[in-house]
N, C-alpha and C positions, 0 to 999 in steps of 0.2 A: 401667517401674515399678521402684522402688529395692526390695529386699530387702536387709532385717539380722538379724540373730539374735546369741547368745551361742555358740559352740561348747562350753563349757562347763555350761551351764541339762542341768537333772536330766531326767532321763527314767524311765518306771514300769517298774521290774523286769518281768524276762521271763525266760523260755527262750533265748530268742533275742537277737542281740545287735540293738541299735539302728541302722538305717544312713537317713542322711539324704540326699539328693542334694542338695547343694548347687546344680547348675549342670552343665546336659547340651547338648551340642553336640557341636563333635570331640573334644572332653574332657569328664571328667565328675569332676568333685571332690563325695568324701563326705564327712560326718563321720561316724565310728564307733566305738559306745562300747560298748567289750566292759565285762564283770563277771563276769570268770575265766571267760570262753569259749575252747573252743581247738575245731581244727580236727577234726570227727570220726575214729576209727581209721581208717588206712589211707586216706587223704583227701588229695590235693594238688591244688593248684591248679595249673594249668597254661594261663596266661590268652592270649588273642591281642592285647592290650593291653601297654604298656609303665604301671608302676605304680610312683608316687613315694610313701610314705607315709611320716608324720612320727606320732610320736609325741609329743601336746601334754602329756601328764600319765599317770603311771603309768607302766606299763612292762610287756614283752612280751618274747618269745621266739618267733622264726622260727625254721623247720628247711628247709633246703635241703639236695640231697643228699650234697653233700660238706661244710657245714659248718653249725654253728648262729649263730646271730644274735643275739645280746641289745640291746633297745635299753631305754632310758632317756628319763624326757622330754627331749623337744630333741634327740634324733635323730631322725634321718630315714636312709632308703635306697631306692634307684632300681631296682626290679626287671625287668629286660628281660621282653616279649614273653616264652610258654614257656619260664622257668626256675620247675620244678616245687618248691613251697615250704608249707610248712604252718605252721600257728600250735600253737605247744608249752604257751605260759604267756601269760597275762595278769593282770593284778592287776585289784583291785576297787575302783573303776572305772580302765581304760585308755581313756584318748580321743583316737582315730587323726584325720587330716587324709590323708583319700589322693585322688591326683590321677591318673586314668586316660589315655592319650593312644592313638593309633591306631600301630600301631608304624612 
């Protein structure tokens, strides 16, 4: 069966931020739309997943441990497997495209 949507189309304010699975397999692509979400204090992720995420609109701020990260729409970056990283800033609304793989 063919699935389409908009990545873009609104979603109802929340607490929380929005995550959509796109498509789950050995990969798992979301969409997700933060609205000035960041990562709780003292909070890293440290995934067993390799993670590509692109930033389609808005823009964000990563923290890794030795350096920070600002993206812009139309960047993207490739986070290896366990490199511990947190979300600093996001704008209102930020809409991610991230693509999970098995490392």
């Amino acid at each position: 069966m063919l699935k389409t949507g908009n990545l873009f189309s609104p979603v109802e304010r929340s607490d929380d931020e929005f995550v959509e699975v796109l498509i789950s397999n050995a990969s798992r692509v979301e969409r997700i739309v933060s609205d000035g979400h960041t990562s709780p204090p003292g909070f890293w992720y440290d995934q067993d997943e390799i993670e590509f995420a692109a930033v389609l609109k808005g823009n964000a701020k990563l923290e890794f441990e030795r350096e920070t990260l600002e993206l812009n729409s139309g960047d993207w970056v490739i986070i290896p497997a366990h490199e511990r990283h947190r979300v600093i800033y996001t704008s209102s609304p930020c809409i991610w495209l991230t693509v999970f793989s098995p490392e």
